[in-house]
N, C-alpha and C positions, 0 to 999 in steps of 0.2 A: 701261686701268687699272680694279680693279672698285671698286666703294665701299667697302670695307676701307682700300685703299690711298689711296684718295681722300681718305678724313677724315684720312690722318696727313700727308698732303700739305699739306690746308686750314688744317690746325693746326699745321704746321710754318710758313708762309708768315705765318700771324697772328704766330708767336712773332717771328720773325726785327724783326718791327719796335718791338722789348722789349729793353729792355736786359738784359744776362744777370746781373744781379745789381741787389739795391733793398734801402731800407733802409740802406743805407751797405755792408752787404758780404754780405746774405743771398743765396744764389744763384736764380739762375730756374729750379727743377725743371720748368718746363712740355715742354719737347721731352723732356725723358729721362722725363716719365711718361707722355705721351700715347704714345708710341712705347710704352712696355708695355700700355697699354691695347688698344691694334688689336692688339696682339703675341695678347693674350690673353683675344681675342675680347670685348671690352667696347668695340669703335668704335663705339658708338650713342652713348656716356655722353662721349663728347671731348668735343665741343662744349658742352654743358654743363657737363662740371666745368670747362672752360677757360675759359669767361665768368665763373665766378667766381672760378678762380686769378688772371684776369688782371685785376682790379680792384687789385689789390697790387701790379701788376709797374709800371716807368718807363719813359720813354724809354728810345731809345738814345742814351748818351752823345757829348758833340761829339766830332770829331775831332781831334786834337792835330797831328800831322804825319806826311805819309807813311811809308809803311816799305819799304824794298827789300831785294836781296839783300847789301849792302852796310853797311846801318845797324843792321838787325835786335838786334841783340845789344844794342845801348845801352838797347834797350827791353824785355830779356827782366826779367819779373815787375814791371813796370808797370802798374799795374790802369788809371793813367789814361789810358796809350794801347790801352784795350782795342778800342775803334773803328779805330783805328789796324790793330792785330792784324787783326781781323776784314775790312777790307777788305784787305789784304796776303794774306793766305790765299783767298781770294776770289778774288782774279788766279790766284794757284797754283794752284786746282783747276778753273781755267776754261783753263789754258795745260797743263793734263798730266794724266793719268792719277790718278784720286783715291790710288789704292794707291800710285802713286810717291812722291805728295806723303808719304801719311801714313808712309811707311816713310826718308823724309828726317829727318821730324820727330819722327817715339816717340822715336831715343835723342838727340834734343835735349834733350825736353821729361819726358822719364822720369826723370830724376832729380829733378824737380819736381814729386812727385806729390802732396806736401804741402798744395801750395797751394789755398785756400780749400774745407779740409778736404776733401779729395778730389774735388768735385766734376766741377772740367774731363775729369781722365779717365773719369770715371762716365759724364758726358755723352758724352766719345768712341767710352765702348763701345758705347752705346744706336745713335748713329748708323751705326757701322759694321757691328751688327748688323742692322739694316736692309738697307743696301746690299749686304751679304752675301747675304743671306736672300731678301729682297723684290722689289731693281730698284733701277737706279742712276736715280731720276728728278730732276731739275735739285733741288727743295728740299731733298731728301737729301742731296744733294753739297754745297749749302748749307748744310745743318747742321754737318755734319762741316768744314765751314769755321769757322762760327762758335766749333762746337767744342775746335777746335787753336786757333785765337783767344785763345780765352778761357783756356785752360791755359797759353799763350805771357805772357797778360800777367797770371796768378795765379801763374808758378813759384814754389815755393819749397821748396827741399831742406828733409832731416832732417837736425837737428842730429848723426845718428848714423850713420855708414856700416856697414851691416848686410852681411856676408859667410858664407850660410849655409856649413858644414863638419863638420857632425855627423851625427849616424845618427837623432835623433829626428822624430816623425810630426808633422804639424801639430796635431794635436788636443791630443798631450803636450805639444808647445814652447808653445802658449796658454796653455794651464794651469799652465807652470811660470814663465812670466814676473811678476816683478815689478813692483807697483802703485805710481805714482807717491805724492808724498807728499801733494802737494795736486789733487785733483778737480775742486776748484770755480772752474775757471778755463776762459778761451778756448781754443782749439784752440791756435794757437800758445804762449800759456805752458805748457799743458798738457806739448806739445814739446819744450820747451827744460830740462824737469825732466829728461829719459830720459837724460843723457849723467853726471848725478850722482844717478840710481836705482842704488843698489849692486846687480850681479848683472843688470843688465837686458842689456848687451850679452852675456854670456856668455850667457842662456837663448835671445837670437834667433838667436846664431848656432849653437846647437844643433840648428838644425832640416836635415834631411837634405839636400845637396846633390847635386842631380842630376847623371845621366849623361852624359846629352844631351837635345836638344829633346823628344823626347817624352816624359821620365821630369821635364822643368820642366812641361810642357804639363799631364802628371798629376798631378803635386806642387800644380800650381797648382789644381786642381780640389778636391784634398784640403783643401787653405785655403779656400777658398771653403766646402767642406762643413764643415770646421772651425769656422768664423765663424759661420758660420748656427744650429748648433746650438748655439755659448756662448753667444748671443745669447739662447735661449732661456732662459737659465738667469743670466744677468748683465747681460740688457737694462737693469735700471732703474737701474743704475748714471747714464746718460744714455741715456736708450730714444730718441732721436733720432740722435745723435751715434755710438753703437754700431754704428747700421745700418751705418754706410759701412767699417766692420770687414768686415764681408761684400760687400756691394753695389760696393768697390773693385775688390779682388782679382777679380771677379767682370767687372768692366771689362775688364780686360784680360784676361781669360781670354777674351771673346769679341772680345775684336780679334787674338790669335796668327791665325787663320789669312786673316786681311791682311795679315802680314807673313813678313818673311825668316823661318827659321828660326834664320837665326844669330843672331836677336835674344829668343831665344824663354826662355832660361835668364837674360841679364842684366833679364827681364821679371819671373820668378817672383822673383826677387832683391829687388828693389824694391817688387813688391805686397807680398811677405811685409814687407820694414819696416813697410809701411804699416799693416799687420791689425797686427803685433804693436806697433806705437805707438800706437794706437787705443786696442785691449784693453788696456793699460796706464794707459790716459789713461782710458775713460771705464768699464769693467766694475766692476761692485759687487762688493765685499769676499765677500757672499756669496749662494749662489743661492736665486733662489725657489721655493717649492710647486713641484711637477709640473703642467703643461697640456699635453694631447694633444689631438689635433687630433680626437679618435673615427672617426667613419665620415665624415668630410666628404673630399670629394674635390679634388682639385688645384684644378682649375675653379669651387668650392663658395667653396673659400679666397678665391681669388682675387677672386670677384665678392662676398665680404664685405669684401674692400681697398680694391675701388670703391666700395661704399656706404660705407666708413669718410673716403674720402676724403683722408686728408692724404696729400700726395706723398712720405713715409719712407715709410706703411705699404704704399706703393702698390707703391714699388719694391722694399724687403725683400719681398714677397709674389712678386715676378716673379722675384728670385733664388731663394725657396725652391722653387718650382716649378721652375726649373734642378735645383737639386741633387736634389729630389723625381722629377727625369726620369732621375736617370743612374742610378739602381737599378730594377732588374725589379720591384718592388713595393714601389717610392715608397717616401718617406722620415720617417717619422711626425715624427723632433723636427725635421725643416724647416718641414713644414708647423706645427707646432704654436710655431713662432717664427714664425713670419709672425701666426697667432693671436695670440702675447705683444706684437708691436708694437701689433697693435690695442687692445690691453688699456691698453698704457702711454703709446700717444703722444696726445694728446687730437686728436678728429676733424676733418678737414678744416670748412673752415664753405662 
């Protein structure tokens, strides 16, 4: 193993004995940013920004009672058997194949992408981007346990079942969706406005329905690049809460190729509700001034994410670098949203 991988190991292994949420229901970003940091060449700075993330995190919560393959369901979107979850899942990727498991559980759990405002999947894409990428080492596979855990007992559907069927682009269906009435609320109230937003379900379901796996696979990228750059431009609506407009869809874009293909369009289906109940929920009425990223480079950005510190700016910077990769000559308003999160969300401490 070399020391790259080493420090997301160390820092995986500290997390794991942290409850994945503090504060009553803020989540634990630690594994899904230190996992971008080694990602992007900043594994010096783990252990240090992690000594100070983890001054704020909790226990792990007690146990309540077992979970098998028989009870499971009485506990789906329980937060308080999230230990419960988490050892349940635990056994499952110690008795099979981690891709079995996780390809048992997306379309359980993919209809619950809601819950505690996206994170659980965020977190699952992080870890399965790893094990993709990097090495199936024992805390990774613990991760991605924790992971599916944590989404298992935060499900919680959209009040709105979203069926794309139209010919429009991600960029256009963003833009033509309708703003809730009231902003200044929780994630979940926020939610529960979209089913009596006039015109909201007809704008999401205008968004173009694909062919097949590969044309959700691409769809889904186009949302991702889509998100990234309204962000730029409607972050301060909530410059926290925005990110995961992007940083979702984005989730699951890097977990398709862990799974079936047959599951790859009922995928892009459900990240798109997600971006477009987001941007509806938190995007500002109107956009700000122009910020370009100038001559800074991918790499440049990124390690101003890590001196900026907070784990949004950390992660919108790892996804505009995504999107900033999939064009021969990188992506100026990705990058230069990843610069507007730093602008708007106040810096880690």
């Amino acid at each position: 193993m070399n020391t790259t991988n080493g420090t997301l190991d160390e820092a995986l292994e500290r997390l794991h004995t942290t409850g994945p949420e503090f504060r009553g229901f803020l989540s634990n970003h630690g594994p899904m940013a230190v996992e971008a940091l080694v990602r992007r060449g900043q594994a010096r700075t783990v252990h240090r920004w992690l000594d100070t993330y983890a001054a704020k995190l909790e226990d792990v919560p007690s146990p309540q009672s077992p979970l098998d393959d028989t009870n499971w369901q009485e506990a789906l979107g329980d937060p308080r058997r999230v230990t419960d979850w988490t050892a349940y899942l635990t056994r499952q990727v110690a008795e099979r194949p981690w891709r079995e498991v996780l390809a048992e559980w997306w379309p359980r759990l993919l209809p619950g992408i809601a819950g505690a405002a996206t994170h659980p999947v965020i977190r699952v894409g992080h870890a399965v981007r790893v094990l993709l990428e990097e090495g199936e080492e024992a805390p990774r596979i613990a991760e991605l346990a924790h992971a599916i855990g944590y989404w298992a007992a935060r499900h919680t559907t959209l009040p709105v079942t979203v069926r794309p069927a139209g010919t429009t682009s991600p960029a256009d269906a963003l833009a033509a969706l309708p703003r809730i009435a009231d902003q200044q609320v929780l994630p979940l109230d926020g939610l529960a406005q979209l089913p009596g937003t006039d015109g909201w379900l007809t704008a999401a379901e205008a968004l173009r329905a694909p062919e097949d796996p590969d044309a959700a696979r691409d769809q889904l990228a186009a949302v991702v690049q889509a998100a990234t750059h309204r962000y730029l431009d409607y972050g301060h609506g909530d410059a926290v809460l925005l990110v995961h407009a992007a940083t979702a869809p984005n989730a699951v874009l890097r977990t398709l190729p862990a799974l079936p293909r047959s599951l790859w369009s009922a995928s892009l289906g459900v990240a798109w509700a997600a971006t477009a109940a987001l941007t509806s929920v938190y995007s500002a009425p109107e956009p700000l001034p122009p910020l370009r990223a100038s001559s800074l480079t991918p790499e440049e950005v990124f390690a101003r994410a890590t001196a900026h510190g907070d784990e949004h700016a950390i992660k919108l910077a790892d996804t505009a670098l995504d999107v900033a990769s999939w064009t021969p000559d990188g992506d100026d308003r990705a990058l230069s949203a990843a610069l507007r999160g730093m602008e708007l969300i106040e810096p880690g401490t």
